[in-house]
C-alpha positions, -999 to 999 in steps of 0.1 A, spaced: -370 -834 320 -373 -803 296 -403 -822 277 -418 -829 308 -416 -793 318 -426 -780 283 -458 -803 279 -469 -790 317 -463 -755 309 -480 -758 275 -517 -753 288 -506 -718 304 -490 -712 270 -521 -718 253 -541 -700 276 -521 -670 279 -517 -669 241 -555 -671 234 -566 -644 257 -539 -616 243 -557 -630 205 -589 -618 226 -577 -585 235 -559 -577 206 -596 -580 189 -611 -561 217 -590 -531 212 -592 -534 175 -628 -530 173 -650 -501 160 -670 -502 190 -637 -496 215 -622 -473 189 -652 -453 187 -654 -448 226 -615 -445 224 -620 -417 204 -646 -400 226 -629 -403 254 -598 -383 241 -617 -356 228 -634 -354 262 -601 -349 281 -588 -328 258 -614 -306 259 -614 -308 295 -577 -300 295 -581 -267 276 -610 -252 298 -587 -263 329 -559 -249 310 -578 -215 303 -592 -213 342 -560 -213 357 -543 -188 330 -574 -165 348 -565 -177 378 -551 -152 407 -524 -180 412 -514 -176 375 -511 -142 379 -494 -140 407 -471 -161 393 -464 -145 363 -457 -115 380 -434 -133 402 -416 -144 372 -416 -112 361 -399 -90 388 -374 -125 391 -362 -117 351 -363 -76 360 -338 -83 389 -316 -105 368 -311 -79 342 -306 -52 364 -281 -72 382 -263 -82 349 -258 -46 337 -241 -36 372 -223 -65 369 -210 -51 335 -207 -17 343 -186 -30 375 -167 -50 351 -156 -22 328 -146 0 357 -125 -22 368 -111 -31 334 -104 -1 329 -87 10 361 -63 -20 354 -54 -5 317 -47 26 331 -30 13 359 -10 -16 335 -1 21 316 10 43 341 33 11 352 46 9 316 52 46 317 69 47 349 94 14 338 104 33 304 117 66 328 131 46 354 150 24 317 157 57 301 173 73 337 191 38 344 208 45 306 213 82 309 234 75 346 259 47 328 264 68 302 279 95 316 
């Protein structure tokens, strides 16, 4: 059954395997390599003056000064958030002292009443 199915698949085989021979030839000739070539170049140059037209576009612009203000009112918000920060850091050392301060008198007037 399996060389029955082999020898009726093997025209396709042959077929299929001739014609990527053909193309592999095709692409591999100066002609197509040449036009290949060409062709890059043509869209890459055609990239850059699309590239350059829209970087003097009003869009662009508008953009980048989107982007802009986006990054001005990120930092702005980052040093308030900060300066908020150290506030309240601070408030809590002075606070966490002021605690301290007030357990040491209430320790030292605990001691001084037992001891008399």
């Amino acid at each position: 059954m399996q060389d029955l199915t082999q020898s009726a698949m093997q025209p396709f085989v042959k077929l299929a395997q001739s014609n990527v021979e053909l193309v592999q030839q095709f692409m591999a000739s100066p002609e197509v390599a040449s036009q290949s070539m060409a062709s890059v170049q043509t869209l890459m140059q055609q990239a850059q003056e699309s590239t350059m037209k829209l970087a003097q576009s009003n869009a662009f612009a508008s953009l980048m000064q989107g982007m802009l203000k986006n990054y001005t009112e990120f930092m702005m918000s980052v040093g308030q958030s900060s300066m908020q920060a150290m506030a309240q850091g601070q408030q809590a050392l002075v606070q966490h002292g002021q605690e301290a301060v007030g357990n040491v008198i209430d320790a030292t007037v605990a001691k001084a009443r037992r001891a008399r």
